[in-house]
TORKEBA-861281 format. One record per residue: x, y, z of N, C-alpha, C in turn; chain; residue in one letter. Coordinates in steps of 0.2 Angstrom, whole numbers, plus 5000, padded with zeros to 4 digits. Example, Ala and Ser with C-alpha at 12.3 -4.5 7.8 and 13.67 -1.06 7.14 Angstrom:
BEGIN
    nc1    nc2    nc3   cac1   cac2   cac3    cc1    cc2    cc3   unit   code
   5066   4972   5039   5062   4978   5039   5066   4984   5039      A      A
   5064   4989   5035   5068   4995   5036   5064   5000   5039      A      S
***
This chain:
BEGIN
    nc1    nc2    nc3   cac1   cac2   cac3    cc1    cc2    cc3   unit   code
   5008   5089   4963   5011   5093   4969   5012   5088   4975      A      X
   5006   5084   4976   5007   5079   4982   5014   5071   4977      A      X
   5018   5072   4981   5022   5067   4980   5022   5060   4982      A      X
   5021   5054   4981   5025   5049   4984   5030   5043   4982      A      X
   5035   5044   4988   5041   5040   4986   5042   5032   4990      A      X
   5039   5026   4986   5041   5019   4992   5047   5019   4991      A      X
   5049   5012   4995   5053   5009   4995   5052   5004   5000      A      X
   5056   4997   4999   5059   4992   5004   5057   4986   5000      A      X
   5053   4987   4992   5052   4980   4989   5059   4977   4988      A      X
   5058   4971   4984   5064   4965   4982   5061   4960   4983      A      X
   5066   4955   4983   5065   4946   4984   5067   4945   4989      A      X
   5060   4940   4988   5060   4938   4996   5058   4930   4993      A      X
   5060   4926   4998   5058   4916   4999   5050   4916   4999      A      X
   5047   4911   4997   5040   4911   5001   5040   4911   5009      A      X
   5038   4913   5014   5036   4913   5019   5039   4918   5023      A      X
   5042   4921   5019   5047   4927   5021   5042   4933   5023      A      X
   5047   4940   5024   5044   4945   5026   5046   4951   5022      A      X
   5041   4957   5021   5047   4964   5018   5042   4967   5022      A      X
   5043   4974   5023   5040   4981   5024   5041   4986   5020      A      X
   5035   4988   5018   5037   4991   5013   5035   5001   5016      A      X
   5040   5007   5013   5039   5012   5014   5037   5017   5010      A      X
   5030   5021   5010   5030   5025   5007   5030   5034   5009      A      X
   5032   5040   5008   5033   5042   5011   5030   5049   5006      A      X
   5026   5053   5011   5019   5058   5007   5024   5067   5009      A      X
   5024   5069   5002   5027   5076   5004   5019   5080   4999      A      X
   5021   5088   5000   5018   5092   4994   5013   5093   4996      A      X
   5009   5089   5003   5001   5093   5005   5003   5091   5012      A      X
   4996   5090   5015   4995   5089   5023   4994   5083   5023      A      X
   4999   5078   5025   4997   5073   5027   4991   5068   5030      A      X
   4989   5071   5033   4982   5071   5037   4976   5071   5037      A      X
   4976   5074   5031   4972   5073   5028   4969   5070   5022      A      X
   4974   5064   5020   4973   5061   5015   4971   5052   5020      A      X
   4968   5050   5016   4968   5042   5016   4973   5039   5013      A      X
   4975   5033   5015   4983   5031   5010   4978   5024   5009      A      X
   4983   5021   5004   4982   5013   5000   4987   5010   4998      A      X
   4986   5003   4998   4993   5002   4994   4988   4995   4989      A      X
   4988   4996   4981   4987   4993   4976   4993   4988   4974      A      X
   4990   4983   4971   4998   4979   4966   4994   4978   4961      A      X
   4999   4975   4956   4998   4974   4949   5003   4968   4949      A      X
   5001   4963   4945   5004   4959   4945   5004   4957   4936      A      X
   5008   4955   4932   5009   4956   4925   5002   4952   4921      A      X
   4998   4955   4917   4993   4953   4914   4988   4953   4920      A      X
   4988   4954   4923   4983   4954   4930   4979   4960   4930      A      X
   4974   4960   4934   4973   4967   4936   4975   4971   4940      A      X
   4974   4978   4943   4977   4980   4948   4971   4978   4952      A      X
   4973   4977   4960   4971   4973   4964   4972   4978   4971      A      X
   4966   4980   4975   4967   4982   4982   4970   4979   4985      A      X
   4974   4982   4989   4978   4978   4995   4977   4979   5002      A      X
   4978   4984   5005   4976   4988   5011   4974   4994   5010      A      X
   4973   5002   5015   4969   5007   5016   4972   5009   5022      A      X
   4971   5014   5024   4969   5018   5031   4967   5023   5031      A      X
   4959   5024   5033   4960   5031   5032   4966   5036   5037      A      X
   4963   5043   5038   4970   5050   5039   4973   5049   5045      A      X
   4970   5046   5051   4974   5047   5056   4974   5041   5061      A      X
   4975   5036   5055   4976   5028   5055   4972   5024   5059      A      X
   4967   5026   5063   4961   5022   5067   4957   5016   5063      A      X
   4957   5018   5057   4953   5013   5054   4957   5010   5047      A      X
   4957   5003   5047   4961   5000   5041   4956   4993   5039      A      X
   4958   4993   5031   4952   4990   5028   4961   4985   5023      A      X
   4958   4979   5022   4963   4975   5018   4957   4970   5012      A      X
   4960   4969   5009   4960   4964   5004   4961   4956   5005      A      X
   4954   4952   5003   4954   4947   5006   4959   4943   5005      A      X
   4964   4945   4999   4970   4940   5000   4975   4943   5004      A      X
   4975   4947   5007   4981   4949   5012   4978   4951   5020      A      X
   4972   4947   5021   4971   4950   5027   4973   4941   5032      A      X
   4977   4945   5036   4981   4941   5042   4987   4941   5040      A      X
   4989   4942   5033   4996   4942   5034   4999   4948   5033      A      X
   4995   4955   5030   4998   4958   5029   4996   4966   5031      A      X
   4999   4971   5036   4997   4977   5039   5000   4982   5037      A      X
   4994   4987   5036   4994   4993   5036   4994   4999   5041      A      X
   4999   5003   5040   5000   5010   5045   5002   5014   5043      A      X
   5000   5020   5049   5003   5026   5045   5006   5031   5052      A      X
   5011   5033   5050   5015   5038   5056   5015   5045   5053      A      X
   5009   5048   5056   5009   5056   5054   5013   5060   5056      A      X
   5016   5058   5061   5022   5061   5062   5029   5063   5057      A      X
   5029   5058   5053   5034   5055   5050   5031   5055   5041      A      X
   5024   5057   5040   5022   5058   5033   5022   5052   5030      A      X
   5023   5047   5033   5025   5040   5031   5021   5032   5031      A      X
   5018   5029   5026   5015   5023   5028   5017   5020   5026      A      X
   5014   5014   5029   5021   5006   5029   5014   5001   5027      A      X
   5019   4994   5025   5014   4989   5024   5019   4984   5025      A      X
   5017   4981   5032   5019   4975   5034   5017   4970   5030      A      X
   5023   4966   5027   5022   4960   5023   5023   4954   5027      A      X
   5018   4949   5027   5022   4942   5032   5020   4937   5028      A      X
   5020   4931   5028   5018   4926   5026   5017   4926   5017      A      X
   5025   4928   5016   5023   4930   5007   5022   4923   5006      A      X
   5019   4924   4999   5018   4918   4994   5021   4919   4986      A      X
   5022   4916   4982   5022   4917   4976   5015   4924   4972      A      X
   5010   4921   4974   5005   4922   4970   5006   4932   4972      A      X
   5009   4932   4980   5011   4941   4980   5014   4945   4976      A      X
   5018   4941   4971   5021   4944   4968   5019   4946   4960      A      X
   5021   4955   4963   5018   4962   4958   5019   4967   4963      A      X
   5020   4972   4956   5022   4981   4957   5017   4982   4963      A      X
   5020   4983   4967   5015   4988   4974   5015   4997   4975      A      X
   5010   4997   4973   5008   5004   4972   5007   5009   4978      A      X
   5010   5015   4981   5004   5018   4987   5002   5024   4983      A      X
   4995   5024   4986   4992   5030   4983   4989   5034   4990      A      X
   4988   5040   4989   4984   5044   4992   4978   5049   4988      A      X
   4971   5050   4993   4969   5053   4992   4963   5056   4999      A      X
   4959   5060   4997   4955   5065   5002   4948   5064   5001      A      X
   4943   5062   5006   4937   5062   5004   4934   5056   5004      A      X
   4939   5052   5006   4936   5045   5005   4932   5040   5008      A      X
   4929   5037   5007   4926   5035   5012   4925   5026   5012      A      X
   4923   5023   5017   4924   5015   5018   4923   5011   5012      A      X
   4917   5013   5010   4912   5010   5004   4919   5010   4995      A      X
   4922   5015   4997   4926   5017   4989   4934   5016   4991      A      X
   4934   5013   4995   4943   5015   4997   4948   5009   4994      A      X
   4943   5003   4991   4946   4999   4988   4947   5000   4981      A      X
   4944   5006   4979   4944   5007   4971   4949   5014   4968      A      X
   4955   5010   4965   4960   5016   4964   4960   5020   4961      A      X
   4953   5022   4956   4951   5030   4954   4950   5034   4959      A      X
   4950   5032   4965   4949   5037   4970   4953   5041   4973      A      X
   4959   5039   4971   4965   5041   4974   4968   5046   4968      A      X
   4970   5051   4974   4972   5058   4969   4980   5055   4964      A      X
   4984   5053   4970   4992   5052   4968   4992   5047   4969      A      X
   5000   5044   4965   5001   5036   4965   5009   5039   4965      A      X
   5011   5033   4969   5020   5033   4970   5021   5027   4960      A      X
   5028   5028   4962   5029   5026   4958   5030   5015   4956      A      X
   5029   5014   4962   5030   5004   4961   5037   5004   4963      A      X
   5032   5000   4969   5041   4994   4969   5040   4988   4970      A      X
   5045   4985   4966   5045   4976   4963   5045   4972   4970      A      X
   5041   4967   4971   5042   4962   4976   5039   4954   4973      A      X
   5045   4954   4974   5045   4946   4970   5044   4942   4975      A      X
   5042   4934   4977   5041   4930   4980   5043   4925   4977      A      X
   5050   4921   4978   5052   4916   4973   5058   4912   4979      A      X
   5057   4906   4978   5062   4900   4981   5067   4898   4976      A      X
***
């Protein structure tokens, strides 16, 4: 029922930027916590960022913290993930998911999330 649709990945240089969108139908926004996961081929899936419902509080992954931010526009059903400072090793499917209940201790683990969008590709290549 609960939907999500990103978009804004592609190719990008090293040092470059993207923002990526994900956009939540099909329940109440607001009360879910949102994340954004990647996968990168033979890898694992790998935490990225978090926020919980009413985006006061966000939790990142220590390879993306300082370069890259998470938000959320409840007005607008919609979370983003500021990309700065890509590197090659960024690049993998980026995932958002959502889910309810969740709490600081679990938000980095993606069985926790009810629904997952479908991936968009962000390569990082010179």
């Amino acid at each position: 029922q609960v939907q999500l649709v990103e978009s804004g990945g592609g190719l990008v240089q090293p040092g470059g930027s993207l923002r990526l969108s994900c956009v939540f139908s099909g329940g109440t926004f607001r009360d879910y916590s949102m994340g954004w996961f990647r996968q990168a081929p033979g890898k694992e899936r790998e935490f990225v960022a978090a926020v919980k419902r009413y985006g006061g509080s966000t939790f990142y992954g220590d390879s993306v913290k300082g370069r890259f931010t998470i938000s959320r526009d409840n007005a607008k059903n919609t979370v983003f993930l500021q990309m700065n400072s890509l590197q090659p090793e960024d690049t993998a499917v980026y995932y958002c998911a959502a889910g309810m209940g969740l709490i600081t201790s679990t938000m980095h683990i993606g069985a926790q999330y009810s629904t997952w969008g479908q991936g968009t590709q962000v390569t990082v290549s010179s």
